[in-house]
C-alpha positions as CSV (number, residue, x, y, z in Angstrom):
1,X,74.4,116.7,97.5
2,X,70.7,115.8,98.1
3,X,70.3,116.1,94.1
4,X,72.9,113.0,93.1
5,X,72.1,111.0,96.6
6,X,68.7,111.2,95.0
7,X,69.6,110.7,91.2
8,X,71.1,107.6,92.6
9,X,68.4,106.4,94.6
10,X,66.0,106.8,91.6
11,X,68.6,104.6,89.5
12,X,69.2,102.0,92.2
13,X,65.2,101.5,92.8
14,X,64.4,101.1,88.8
15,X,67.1,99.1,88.5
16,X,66.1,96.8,91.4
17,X,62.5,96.5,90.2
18,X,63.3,95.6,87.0
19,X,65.6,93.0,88.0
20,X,63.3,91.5,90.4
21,X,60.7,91.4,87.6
22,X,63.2,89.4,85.1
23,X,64.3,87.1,87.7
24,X,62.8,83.2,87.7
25,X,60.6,82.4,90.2
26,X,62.2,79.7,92.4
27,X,59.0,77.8,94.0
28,X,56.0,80.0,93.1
29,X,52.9,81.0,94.9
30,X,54.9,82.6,97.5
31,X,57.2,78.7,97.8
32,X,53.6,76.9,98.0
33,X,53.4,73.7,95.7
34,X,57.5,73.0,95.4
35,X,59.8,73.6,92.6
36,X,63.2,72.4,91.8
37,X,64.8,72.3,95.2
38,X,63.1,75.2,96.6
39,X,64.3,75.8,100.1
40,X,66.5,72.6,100.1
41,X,68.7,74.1,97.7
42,X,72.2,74.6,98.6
43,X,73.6,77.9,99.1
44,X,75.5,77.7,96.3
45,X,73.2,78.1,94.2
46,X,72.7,82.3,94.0
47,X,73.4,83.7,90.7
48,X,74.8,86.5,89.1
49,X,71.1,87.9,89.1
50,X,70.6,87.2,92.5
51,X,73.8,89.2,93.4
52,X,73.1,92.0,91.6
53,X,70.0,92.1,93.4
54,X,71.5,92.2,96.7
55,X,74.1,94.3,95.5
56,X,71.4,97.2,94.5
57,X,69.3,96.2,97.7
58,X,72.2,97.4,99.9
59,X,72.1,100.5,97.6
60,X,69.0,101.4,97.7
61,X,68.9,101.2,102.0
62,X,72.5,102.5,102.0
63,X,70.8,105.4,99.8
64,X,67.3,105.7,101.8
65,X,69.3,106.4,104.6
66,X,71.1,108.6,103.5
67,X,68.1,111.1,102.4
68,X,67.1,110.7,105.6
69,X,70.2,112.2,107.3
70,X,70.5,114.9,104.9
71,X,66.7,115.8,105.5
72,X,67.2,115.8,109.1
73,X,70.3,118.2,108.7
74,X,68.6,120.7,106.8
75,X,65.3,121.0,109.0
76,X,65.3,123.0,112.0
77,X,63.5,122.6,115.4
78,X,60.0,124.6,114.5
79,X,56.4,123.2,115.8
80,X,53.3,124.1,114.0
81,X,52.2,125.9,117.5
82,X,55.5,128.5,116.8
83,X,53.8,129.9,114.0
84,X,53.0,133.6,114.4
85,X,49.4,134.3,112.1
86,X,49.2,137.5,111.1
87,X,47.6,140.1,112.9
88,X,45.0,141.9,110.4
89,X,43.2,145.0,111.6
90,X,39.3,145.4,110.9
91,X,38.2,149.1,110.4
92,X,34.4,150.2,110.6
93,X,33.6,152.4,107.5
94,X,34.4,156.1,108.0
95,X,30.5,156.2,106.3
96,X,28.0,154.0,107.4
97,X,25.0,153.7,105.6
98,X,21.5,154.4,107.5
99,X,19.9,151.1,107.6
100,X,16.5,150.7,105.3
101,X,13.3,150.1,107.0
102,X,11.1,149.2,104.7
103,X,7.3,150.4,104.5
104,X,4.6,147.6,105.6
């Protein structure tokens, strides 16, 4: 289920860039310097692009959380401190060397 939630996600969030990119900028310059209408523009006014845009916006958040719910149902309740390490033994050599002393 996570696979094609995913799959879809992927499509939705190409798709939206793309679109985005192709779209004509209304004002520019983030709406700084006018344009035709700009914000005075009646509402009427949203195009097919611009729908498909919003369409594939409410997809991709529709789909984001979704993840998120099926990542949350396959977690469990763990904390880093309920790790056990391992426990590894240290032995001394059964023959230890005689240390070296050297001559001065």
């Amino acid at each position: 289920m996570q696979e094609v939630v995913l799959v879809v996600h992927l499509i939705l969030t190409i798709s939206l860039v793309i679109l985005v990119l192709i779209q004509k900028s209304s004002g520019g310059a983030l709406g700084i310097g006018g344009g035709q209408g700009g914000m005075m523009a009646g509402r009427g006014s949203a195009t097919l692009l611009t729908r498909i845009t919003t369409f594939l916006a409410v997809g991709f958040f529709v789909t984001s959380l979704g993840l998120a719910v099926i990542a949350k149902q396959q977690t469990t309740d763990s904390s880093v401190f309920d790790v056990e390490e391992p426990v590894i033994e240290q032995t001394e050599p059964e023959d230890k060397p005689e240390p070296v002393i050297p001559d001065s």
